[in-house]
N, C-alpha and C positions, 0 to 999 in steps of 0.2 A: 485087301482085294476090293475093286471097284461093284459096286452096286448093277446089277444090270438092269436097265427100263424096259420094261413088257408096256407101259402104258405112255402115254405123251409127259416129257417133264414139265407140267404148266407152269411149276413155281419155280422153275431156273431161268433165269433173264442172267445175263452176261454185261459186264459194266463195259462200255465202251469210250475206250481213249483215245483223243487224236494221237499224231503221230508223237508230238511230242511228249505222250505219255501222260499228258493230264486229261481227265475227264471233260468231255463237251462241252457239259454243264455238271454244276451245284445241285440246282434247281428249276424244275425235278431233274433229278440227277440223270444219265445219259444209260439207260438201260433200253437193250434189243432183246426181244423175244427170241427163244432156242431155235425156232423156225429160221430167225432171217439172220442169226448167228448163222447157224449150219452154212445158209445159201452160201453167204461170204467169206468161210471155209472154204468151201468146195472152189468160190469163184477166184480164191488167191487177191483178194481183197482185204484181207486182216493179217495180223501175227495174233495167235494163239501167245498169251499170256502167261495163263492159269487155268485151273478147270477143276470141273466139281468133280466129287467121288463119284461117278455116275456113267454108263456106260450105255452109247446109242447105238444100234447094228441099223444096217439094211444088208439087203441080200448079200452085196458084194463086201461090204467094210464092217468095220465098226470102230470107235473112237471114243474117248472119253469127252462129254461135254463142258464145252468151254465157259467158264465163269465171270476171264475179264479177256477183251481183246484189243488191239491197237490198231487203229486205219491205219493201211499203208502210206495213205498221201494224207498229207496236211491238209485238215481245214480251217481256212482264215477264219478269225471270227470277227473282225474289225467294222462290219455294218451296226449301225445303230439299229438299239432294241428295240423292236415295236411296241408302241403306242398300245396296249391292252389295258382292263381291268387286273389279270391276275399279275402283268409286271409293278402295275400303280403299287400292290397291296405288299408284292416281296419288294419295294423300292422302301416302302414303308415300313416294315420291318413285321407285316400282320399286323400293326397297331394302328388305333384310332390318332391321326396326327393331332389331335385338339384333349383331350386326357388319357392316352395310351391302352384304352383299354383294347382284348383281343375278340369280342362277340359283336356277333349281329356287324357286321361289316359293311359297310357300303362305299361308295363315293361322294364327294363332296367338290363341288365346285367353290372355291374360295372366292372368289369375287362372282357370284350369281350372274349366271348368262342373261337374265333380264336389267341388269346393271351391267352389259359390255363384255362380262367374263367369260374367257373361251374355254373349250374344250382341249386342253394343252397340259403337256409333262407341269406345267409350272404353275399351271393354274388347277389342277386337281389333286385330291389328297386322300388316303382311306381316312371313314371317319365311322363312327358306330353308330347302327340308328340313333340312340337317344342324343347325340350332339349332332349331328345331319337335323334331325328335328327342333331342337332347339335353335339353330344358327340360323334353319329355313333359306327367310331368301333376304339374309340383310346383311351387309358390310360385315367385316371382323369386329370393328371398330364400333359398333351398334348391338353388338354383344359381348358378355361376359367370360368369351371366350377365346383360347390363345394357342396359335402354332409351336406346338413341341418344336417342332424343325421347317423350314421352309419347305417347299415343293421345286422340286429341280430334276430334268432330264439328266437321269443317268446313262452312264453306258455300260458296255455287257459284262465290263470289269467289276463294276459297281453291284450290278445285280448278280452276280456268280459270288462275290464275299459277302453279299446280305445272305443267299440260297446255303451258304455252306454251313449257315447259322441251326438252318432248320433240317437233318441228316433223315432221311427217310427210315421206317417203322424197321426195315429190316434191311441189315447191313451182311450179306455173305464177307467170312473171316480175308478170302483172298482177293477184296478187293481192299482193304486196309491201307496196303502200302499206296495207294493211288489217289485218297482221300484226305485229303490233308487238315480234316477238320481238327478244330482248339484244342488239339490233344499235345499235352509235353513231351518234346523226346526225350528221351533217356541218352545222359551223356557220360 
């Protein structure tokens, strides 16, 4: 028997999949609050997937709440990914591109904007303070220091298989089948 809520479920979010049934995104993975689940129930905007043990009344209905759901209509994802800090750092893999490490994070302009270098997918890299300071403001080539991987604009293909790397702290059981992270199937 399903659980009944007397109070708001704040910790039930509902994994949301386009139409084709994979998730939005990786990272952060495509989670809607039980609020604006509901709405797009009600608005015949989803299919109901899966749902948690858990049961929502109002005066007229009640239902069990939904845990994963699928947009009716497809959405394209084909625009290139914005230009941010937090896409630079998941392009990067969380790691400093100049000895790997994952603290103190920053950005790194690899050719110094006082020396020509722009602000660009190809010319910025995460870097950890202590080699951001070490590199400062000089050439590669003027330091003792060397790019793990070059810097290159990804697209949203690229950053959704770095994102699937990193699976957020808590995973509900019934969205499983929908997540396709490094896990073996069973054949």
């Amino acid at each position: 028997m399903a659980e009944v809520l007397t109070a708001p479920p704040s910790g039930r979010p509902a994994l949301v999949l386009n139409a084709d049934y994979r998730p939005l995104s990786y990272y952060p993975l495509s989670l809607w609050p039980w609020q604006e689940v509901v709405k797009a129930v009600f608005l015949d905007r989803v299919d109901v997937i899966a749902e948690y043990d858990y049961v929502v009344r109002s005066p007229s209905t009640e239902f069990r709440l939904p845990s994963v759901i699928a947009l009716r209509d497809f959405v394209r994802q084909d625009r290139p990914p914005a230009f941010t800090r937090f896409n630079v750092f998941l392009r990067d893999g969380f790691q400093c591109a100049y000895c790997g490490a994952q603290d103190q994070l920053t950005f790194d302009h690899v050719t110094p904007r006082s020396k020509g270098g722009r602000t660009t997918w190809d010319n910025i890299v995460a870097a950890c303070s202590p080699c951001n300071l070490k590199k400062g403001n000089k050439l590669l080539n003027q330091t003792d220091l060397h790019l793990l991987r070059r810097p290159f604009r990804p697209n949203n293909y690229q950053l959704q298989e770095t994102g699937r790397r990193f699976p957020p702290n808590h995973l509900h059981e019934t969205w499983m089948d929908y997540l396709y992270w490094d896990v073996e199937l069973e054949s």
